[in-house]
VOGU-3710 file (C-alpha; in Angstrom, 3 decimals, decimal comma):
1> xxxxxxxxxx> -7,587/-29,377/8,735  -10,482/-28,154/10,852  -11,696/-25,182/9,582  -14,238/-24,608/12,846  -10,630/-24,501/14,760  -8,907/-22,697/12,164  -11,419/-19,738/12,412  -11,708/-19,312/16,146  -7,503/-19,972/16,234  -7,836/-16,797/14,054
11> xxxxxxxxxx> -9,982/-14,852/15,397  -7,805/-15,669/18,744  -4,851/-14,274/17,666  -6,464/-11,205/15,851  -7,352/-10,110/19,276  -4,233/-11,531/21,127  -6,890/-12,925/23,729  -8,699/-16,117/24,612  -10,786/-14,331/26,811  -11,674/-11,702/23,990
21> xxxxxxxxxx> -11,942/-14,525/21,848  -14,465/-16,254/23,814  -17,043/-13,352/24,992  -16,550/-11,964/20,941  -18,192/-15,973/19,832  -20,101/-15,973/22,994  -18,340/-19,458/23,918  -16,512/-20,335/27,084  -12,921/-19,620/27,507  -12,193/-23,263/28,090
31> xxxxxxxxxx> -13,667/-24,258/24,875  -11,695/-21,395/22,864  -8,534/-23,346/24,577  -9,646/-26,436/23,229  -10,430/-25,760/19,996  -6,950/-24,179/19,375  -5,162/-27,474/21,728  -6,879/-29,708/19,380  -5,622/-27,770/16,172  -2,325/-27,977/17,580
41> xxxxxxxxxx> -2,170/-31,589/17,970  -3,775/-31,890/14,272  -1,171/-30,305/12,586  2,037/-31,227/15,275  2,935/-27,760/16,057  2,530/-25,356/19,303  0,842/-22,151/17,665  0,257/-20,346/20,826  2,021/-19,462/24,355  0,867/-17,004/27,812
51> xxxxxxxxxx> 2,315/-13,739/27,556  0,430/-12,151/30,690  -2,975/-11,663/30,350  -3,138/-12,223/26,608  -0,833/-15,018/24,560  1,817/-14,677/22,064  2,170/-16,543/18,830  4,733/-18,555/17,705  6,563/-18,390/14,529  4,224/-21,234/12,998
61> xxxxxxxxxx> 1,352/-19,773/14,639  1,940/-16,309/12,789  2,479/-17,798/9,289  -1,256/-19,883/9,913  -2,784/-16,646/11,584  -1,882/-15,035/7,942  -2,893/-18,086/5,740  -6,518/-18,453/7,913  -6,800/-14,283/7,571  -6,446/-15,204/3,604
71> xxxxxxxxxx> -8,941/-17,831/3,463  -11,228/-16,378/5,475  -11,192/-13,067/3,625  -11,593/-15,360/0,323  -14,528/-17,035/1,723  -15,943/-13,330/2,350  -15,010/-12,153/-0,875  -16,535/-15,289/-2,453  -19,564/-14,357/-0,976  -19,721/-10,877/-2,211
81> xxxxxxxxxx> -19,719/-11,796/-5,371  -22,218/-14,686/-5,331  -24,798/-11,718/-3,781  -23,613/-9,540/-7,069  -23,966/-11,949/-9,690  -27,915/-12,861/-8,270  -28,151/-8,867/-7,800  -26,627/-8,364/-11,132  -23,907/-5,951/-9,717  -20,687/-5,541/-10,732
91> xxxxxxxxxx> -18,586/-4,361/-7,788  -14,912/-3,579/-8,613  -12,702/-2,746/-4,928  -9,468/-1,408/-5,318  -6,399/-0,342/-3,010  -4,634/2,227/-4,203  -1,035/4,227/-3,082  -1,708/8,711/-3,046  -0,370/9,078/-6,008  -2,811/6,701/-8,258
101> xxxxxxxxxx> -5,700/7,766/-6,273  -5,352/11,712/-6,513  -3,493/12,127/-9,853  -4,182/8,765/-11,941  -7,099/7,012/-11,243  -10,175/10,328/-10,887  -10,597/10,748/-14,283  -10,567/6,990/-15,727  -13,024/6,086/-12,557  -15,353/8,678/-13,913
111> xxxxxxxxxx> -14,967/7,791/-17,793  -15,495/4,213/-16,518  -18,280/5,254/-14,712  -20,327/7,085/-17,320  -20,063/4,453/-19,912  -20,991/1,572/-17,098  -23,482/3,468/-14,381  -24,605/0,370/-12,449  -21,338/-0,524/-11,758  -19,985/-0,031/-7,587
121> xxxxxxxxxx> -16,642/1,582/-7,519  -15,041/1,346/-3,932  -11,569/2,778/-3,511  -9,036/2,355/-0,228  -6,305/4,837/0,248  -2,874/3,190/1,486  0,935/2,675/1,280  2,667/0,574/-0,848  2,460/-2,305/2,248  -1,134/-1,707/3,097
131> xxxxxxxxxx> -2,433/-2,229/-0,389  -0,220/-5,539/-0,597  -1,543/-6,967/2,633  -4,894/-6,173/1,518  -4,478/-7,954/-1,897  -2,997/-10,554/-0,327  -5,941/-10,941/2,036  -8,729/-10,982/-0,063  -9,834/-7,555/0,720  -9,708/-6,450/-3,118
141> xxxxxxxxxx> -9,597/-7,051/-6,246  -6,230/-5,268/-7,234  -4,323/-2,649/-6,033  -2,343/0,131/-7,741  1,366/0,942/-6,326  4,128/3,237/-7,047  7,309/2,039/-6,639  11,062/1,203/-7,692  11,284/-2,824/-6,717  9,011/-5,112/-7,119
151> xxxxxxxxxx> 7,252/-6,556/-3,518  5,598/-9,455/-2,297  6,544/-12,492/-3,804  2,905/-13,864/-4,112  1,472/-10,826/-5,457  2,236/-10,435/-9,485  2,690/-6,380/-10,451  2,718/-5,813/-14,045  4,247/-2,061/-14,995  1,628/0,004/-16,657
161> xxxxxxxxxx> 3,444/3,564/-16,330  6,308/5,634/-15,621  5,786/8,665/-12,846  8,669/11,382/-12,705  9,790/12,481/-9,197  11,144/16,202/-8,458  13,193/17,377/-5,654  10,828/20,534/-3,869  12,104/23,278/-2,063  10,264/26,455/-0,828
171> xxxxxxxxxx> 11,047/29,502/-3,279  12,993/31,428/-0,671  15,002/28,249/-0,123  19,358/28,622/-0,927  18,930/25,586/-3,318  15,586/26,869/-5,591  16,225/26,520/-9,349  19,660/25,595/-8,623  21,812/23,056/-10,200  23,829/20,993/-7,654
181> xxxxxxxxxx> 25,339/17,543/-7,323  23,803/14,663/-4,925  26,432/15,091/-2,678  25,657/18,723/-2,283  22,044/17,886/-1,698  22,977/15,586/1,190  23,780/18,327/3,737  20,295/20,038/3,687  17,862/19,150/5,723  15,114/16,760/4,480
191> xxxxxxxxxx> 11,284/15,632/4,982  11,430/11,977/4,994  8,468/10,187/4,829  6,791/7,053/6,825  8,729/3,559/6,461  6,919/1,538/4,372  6,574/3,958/1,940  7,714/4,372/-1,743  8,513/7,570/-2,110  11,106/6,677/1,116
201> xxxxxxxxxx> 12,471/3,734/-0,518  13,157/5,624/-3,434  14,426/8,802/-1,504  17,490/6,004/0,121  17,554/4,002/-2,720  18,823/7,678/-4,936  21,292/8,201/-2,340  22,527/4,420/-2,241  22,746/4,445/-5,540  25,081/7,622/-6,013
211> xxxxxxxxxx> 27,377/6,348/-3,183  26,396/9,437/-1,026  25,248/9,348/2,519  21,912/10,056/3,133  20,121/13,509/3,686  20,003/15,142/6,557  16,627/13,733/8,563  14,732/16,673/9,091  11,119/15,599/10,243  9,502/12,366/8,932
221> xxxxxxxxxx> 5,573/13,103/7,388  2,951/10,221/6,255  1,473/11,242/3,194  2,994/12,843/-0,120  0,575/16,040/0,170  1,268/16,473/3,910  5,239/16,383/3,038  5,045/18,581/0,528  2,696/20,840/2,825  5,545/21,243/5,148
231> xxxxxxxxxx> 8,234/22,253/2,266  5,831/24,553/0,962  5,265/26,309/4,752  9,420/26,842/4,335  10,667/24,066/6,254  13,518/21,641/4,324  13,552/19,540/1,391  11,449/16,845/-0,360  10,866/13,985/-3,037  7,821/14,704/-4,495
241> xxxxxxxxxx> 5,560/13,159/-7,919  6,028/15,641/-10,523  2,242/15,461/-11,176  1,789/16,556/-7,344  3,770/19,401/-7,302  3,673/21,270/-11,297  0,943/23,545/-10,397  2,551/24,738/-7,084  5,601/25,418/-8,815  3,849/27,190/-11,415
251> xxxxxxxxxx> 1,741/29,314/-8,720  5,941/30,065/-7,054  4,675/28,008/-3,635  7,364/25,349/-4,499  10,525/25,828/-6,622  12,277/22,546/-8,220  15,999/21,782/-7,478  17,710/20,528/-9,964  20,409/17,266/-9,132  22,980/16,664/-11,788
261> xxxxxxxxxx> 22,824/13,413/-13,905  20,095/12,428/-11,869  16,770/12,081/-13,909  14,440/10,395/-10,719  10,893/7,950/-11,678  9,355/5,085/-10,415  6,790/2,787/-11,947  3,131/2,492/-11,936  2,259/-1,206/-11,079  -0,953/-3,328/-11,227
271> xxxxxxxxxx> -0,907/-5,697/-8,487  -3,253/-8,530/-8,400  -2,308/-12,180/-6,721  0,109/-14,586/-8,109  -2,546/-17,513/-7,842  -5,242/-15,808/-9,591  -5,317/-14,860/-13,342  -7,071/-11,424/-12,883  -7,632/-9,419/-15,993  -10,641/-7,151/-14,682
281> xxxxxxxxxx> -12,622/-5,216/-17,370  -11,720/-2,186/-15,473  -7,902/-3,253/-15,434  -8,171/-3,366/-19,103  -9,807/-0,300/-19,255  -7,148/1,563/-17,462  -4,216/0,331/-19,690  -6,283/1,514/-22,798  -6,918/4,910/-21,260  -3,075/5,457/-20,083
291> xxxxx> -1,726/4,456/-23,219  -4,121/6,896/-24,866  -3,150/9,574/-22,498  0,151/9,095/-23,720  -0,149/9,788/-27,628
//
């Protein structure tokens, strides 16, 4: 395959524009066109048609536009490190969902940090689907994600911790320190949060599970602190990490409520690519330090 096609194909369909295309590689439009003609007749498939002013990509032309993100983000990566290794660098980049960056991974980063100084710690906040796409791509090295089902089928998670979840309620709230069933819970309003997000799959998933309809959609928040912000200003009822929410229980700015026969987690999950065989320093670092946390 030609990868001088490939890349400006790519770069095409990042900005949904030959024209774009063109002025961004400072080429003319008609040799943007013929670059991606060419890579069509090269491989025997349309990748491309006119949608207005811009084009549209067929369904072949969205699984390359993926694959030739991928290998150009590998090439980039690939790179990186070459510059490192003649620097003598280590750089470690990681995607991570809330709950690993604010509760989990602070105080390893800094006890990994002391004992190696030199090395370059770069951490990207996400979602669960975020970090994926941007292990998938080549963007990191690994990512860290909460959540109750495994995801992409090319990415490889491996479990390294449980995380219990609470149902949150402000203190004034008719359900605070109550015991009640799932069913009961159902008619109160809720804070959902964004699709695409753990904590929401496991909010349905609880409900699927018990045969109960869901909650009551109340307002839907992205972000686990700015949910639980809007439980603790008095409004509805959340899903929250237990490590997220202790200490504003404790201060009586959030109140649990208590679901019978319903003990809530998910799981703590390395995710690194299936093709790779990544077993970072820092990666073993981190299991040694939770399983020490944990005796």
């Amino acid at each position: 395959m030609n990868l001088h096609a490939l890349r400006i194909f790519t770069i095409v369909a990042k900005l949904e524009s030959i024209t774009e295309a063109a002025n961004l590689l400072h080429i003319s439009q008609p040799a943007v066109t013929a670059q991606v003609r060419n890579l069509e007749r090269e491989i025997g498939v349309k990748l491309i048609s006119s949608k207005g002013r811009g084009i549209q990509l067929t369904s072949e032309g969205k699984f390359l536009y993926e694959q030739g993100l991928r290998l150009f983000q590998l090439e980039e990566q690939i790179e990186e490190k070459i510059k490192t290794f003649l620097e003598k660098k280590e750089k470690i980049q990681i995607a991570s969902s809330y709950i690993s960056t604010n509760y989990i991974l602070p105080p390893i980063v800094a006890s990994y940090k002391q004992e190696n100084p030199d090395v370059e710690i770069y951490v990207s906040l996400g979602n669960v689907q975020s970090v994926e796409e941007r292990v998938l791509n080549y963007e990191v090295d690994f990512g860290l994600v909460i959540q109750s089902n495994i995801g992409h089928e090319d990415l490889y998670f491996e479990k390294i911790l449980d995380v219990p979840f609470w149902f949150v309620v402000h203190p004034t709230h008719p359900l605070a320190n109550k015991k009640i069933s799932m069913f009961d819970l159902s008619e109160y309003d809720f804070v959902y949060r964004e699709k695409g997000s753990s904590t929401r799959d496991l909010l349905e998933a609880i409900f699927y599970t018990h045969n109960c309809p869901l909650p009551k959609f109340g307002i839907e928040v992205q972000g686990v602190l700015e949910s639980i912000k809007f439980v603790e200003a008095g409004y509805g009822i959340a899903i929250a990490p237990a490590c997220g929410v202790v200490e504003r229980i404790e201060q009586g700015k959030l109140a649990r409520v208590f679901v019978k026969q319903a003990e809530i987690h998910q799981s703590l999950f390395i995710c690194t690519r299936k093709i790779e065989k990544c077993e970072h320093k820092f990666i073993q670092y981190l299991k040694k330090s939770l399983i020490e946390s944990e005796t």
